[in-house]
DSSP file (Angstrom, degrees, kcal/mol; ACC not computed):
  #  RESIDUE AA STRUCTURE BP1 BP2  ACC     N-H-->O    O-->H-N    N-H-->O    O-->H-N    TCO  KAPPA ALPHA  PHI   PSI    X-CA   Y-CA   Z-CA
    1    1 A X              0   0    0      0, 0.0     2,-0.3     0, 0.0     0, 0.0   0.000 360.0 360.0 360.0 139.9  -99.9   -0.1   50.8
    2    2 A X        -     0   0    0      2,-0.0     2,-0.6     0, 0.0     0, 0.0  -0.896 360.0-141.8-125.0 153.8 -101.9    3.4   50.1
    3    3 A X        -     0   0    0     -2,-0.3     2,-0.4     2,-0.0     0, 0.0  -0.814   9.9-147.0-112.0 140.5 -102.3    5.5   47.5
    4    4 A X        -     0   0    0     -2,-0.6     2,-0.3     1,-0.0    -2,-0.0  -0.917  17.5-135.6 -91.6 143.6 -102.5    9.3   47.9
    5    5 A X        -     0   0    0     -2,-0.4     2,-0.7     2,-0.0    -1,-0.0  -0.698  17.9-149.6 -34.3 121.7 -104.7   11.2   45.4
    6    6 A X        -     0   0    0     -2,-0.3     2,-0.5     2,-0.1    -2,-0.0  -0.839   7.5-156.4-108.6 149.6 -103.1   14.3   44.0
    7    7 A X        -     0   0    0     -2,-0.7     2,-0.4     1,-0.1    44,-0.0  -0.922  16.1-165.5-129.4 155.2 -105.0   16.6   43.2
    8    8 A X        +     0   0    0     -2,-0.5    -1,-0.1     1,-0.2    -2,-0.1  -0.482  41.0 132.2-142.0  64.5 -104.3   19.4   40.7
    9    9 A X        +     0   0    0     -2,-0.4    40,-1.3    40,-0.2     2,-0.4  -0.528  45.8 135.2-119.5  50.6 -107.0   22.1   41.4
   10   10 A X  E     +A   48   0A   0     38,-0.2     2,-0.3     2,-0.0    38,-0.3  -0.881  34.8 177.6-112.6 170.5 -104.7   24.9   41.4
   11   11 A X  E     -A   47   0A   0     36,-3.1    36,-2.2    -2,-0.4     2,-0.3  -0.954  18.0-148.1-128.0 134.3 -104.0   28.2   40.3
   12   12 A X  E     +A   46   0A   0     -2,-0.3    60,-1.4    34,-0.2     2,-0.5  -0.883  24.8 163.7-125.2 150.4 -101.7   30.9   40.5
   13   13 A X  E     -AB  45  71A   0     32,-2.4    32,-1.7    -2,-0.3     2,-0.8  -0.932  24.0-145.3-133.4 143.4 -102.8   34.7   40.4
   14   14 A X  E     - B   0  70A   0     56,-3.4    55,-5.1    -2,-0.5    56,-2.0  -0.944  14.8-139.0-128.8 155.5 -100.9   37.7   41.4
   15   15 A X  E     - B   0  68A   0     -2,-0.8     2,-0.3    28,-0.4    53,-0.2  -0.158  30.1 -91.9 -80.7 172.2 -102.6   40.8   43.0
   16   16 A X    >   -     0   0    0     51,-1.5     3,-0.9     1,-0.1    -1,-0.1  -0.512  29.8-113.5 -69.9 141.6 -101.9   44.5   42.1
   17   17 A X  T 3  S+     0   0    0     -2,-0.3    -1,-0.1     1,-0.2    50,-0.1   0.770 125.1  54.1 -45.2 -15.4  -99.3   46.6   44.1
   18   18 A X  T 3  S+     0   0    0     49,-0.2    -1,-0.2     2,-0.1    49,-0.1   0.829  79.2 115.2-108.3 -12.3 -102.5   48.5   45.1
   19   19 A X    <   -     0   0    0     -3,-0.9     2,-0.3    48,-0.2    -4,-0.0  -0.275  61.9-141.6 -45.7 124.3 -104.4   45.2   46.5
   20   20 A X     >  -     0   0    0      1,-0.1     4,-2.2    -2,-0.0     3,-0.3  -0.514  17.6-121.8 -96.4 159.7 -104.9   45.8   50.3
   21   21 A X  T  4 S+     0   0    0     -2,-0.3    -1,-0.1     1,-0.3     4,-0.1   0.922 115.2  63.1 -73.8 -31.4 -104.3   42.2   52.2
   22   22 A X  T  > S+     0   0    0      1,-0.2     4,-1.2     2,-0.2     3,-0.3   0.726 106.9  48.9 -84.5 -20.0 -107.7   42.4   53.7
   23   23 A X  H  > S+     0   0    0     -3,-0.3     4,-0.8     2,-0.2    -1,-0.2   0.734 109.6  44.7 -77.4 -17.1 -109.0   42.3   49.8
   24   24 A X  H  < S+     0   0    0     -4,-2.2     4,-0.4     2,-0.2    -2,-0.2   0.225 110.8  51.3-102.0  23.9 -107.2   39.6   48.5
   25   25 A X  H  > S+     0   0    0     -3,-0.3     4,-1.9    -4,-0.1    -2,-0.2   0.696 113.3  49.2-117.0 -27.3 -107.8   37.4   51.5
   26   26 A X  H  X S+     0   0    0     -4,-1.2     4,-1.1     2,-0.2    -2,-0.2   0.746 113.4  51.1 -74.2 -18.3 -111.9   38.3   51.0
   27   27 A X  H >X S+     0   0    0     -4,-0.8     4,-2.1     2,-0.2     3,-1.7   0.981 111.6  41.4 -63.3 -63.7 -111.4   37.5   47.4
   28   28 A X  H >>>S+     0   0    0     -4,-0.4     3,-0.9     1,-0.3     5,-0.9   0.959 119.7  48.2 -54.2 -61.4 -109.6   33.9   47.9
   29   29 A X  H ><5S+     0   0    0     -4,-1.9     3,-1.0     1,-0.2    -1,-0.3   0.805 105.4  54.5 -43.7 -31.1 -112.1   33.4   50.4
   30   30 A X  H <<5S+     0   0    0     -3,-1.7    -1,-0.2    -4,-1.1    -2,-0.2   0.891 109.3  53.3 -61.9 -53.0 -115.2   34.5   48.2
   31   31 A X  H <<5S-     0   0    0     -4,-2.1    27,-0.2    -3,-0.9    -1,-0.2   0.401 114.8-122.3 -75.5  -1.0 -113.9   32.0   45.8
   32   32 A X  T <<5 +     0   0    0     -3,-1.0    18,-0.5    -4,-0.8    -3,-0.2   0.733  66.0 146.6  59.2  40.5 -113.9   29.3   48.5
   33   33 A X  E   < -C   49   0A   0     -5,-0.9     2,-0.4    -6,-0.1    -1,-0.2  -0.373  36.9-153.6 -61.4 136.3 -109.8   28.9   47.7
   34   34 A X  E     -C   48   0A   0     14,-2.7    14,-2.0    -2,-0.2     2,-0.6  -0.968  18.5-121.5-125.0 158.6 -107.0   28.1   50.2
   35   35 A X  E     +     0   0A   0     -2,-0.4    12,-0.2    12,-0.2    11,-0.1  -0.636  29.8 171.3 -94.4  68.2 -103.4   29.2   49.8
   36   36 A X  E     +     0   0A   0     -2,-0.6     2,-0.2    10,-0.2    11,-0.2   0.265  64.1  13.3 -24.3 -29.3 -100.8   26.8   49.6
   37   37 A X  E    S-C   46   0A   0      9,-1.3     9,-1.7    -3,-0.1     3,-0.2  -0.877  72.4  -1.2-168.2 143.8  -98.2   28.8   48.8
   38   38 A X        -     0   0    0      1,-0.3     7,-0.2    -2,-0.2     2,-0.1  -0.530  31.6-160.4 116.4 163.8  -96.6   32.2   48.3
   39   39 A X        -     0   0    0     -2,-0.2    -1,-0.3     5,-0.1     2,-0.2   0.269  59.8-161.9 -38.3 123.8  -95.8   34.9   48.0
   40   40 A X    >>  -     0   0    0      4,-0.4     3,-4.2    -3,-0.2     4,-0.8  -0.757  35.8 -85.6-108.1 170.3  -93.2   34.0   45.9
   41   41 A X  T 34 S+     0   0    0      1,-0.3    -1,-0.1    -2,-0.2    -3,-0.0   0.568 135.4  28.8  -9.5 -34.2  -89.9   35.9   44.8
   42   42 A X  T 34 S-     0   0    0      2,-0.1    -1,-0.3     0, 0.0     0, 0.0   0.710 129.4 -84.5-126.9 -23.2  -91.8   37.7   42.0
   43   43 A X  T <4  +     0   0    0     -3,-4.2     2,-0.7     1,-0.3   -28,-0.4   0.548  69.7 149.1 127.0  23.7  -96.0   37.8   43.9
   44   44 A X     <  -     0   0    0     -4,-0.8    -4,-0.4   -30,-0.1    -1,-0.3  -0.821  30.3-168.1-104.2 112.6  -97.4   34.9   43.1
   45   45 A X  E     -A   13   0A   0    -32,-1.7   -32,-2.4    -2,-0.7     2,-0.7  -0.424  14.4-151.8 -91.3 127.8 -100.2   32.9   45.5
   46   46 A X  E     -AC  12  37A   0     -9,-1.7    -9,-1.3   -34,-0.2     2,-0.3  -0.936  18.3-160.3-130.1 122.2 -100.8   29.6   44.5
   47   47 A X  E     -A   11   0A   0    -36,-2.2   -36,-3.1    -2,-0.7   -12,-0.2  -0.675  11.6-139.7-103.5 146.4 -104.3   28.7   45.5
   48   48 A X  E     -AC  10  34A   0    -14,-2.0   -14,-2.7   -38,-0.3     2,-0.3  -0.642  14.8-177.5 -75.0 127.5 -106.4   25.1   46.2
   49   49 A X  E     - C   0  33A   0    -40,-1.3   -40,-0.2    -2,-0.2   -16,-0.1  -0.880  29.5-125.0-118.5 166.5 -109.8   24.7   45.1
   50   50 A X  S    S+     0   0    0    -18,-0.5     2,-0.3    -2,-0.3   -17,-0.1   0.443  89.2  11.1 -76.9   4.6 -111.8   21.1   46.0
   51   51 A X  S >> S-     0   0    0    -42,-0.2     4,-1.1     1,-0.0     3,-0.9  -0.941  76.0-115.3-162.2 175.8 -112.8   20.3   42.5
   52   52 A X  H 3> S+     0   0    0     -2,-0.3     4,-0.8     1,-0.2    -2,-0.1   0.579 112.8  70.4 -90.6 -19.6 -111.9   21.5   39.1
   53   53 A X  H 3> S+     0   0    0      2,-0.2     4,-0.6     1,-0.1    -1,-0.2   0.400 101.6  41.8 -69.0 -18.2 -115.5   22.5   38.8
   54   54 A X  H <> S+     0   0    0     -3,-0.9     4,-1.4     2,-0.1    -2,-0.2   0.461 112.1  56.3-114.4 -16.1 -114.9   25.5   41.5
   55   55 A X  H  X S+     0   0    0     -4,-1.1     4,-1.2     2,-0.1    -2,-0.2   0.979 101.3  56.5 -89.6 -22.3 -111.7   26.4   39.9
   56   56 A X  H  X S+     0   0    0     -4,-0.8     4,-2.4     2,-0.2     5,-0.2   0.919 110.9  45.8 -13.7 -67.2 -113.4   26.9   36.5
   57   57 A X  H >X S+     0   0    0     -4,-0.6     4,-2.0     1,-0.2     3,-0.6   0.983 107.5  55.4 -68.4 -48.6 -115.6   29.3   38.1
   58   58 A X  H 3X S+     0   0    0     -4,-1.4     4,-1.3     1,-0.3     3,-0.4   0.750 102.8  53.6 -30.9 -71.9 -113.0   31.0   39.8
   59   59 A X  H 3X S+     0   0    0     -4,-1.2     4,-2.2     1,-0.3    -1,-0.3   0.732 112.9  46.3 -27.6 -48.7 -110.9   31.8   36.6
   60   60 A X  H << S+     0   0    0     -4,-2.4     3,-0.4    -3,-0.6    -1,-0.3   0.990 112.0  49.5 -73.1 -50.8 -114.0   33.3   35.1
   61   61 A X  H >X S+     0   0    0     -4,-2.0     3,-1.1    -3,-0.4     4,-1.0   0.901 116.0  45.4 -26.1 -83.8 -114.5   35.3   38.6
   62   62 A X  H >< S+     0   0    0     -4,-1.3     3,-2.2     1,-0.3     2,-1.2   0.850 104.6  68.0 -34.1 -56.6 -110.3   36.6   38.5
   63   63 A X  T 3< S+     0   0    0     -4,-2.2    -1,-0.3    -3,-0.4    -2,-0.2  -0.192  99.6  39.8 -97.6  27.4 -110.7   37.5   35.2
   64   64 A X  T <4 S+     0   0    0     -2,-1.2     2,-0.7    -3,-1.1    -1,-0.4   0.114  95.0 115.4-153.7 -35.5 -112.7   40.0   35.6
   65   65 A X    X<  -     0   0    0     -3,-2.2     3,-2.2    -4,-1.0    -3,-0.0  -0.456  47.6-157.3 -40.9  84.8 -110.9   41.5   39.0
   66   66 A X  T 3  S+     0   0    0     -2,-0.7    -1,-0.1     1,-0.3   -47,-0.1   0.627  97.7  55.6 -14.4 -51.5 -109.2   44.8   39.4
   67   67 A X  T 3  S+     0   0    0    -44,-0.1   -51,-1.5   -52,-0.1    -1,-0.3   0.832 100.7  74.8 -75.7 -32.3 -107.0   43.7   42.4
   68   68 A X  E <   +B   15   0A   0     -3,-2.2   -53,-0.2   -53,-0.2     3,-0.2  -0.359  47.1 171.2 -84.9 153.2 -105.5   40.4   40.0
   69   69 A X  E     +     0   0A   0    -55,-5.1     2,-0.7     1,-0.6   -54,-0.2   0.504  65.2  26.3-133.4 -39.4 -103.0   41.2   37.3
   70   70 A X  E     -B   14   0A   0    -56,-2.0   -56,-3.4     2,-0.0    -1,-0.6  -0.959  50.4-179.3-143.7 136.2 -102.0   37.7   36.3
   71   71 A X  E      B   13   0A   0     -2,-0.7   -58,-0.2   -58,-0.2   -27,-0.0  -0.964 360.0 360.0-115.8 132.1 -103.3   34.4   36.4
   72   72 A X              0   0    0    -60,-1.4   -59,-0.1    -2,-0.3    -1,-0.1   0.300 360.0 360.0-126.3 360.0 -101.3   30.9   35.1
């Protein structure tokens, strides 16, 4: 028998209409993020970080971004 760890160090952010794809993939990367999912139906990337301690920083990081208009 195994157990999986889940882990639940995501985020979901959508960019601006005006966000080029070559900036929001040097953002996610910058933030040392993977993408898991998305676009969805409405823009929304839901990103992986590897501890709850780098998605912390991230948050503060978005929240401060032009390209991002919402983060959950």
């Amino acid at each position: 028998v195994t157990s999986e760890t889940v882990d639940h160090h995501h985020m979901r952010i959508i960019f601006s209409e005006q966000a080029t794809e070559a900036e929001m993939r040097r953002l996610i990367r910058s933030l040392d993020a993977e993408i898991i999912a998305g676009p969805s139906a409405i823009g929304f990337y839901t990103l992986r970080f590897q501890s709850e301690e780098l998605r912390k920083e991230a948050l503060d990081i978005l929240r401060s971004e032009q390209i991002v208009t919402e983060i959950q």
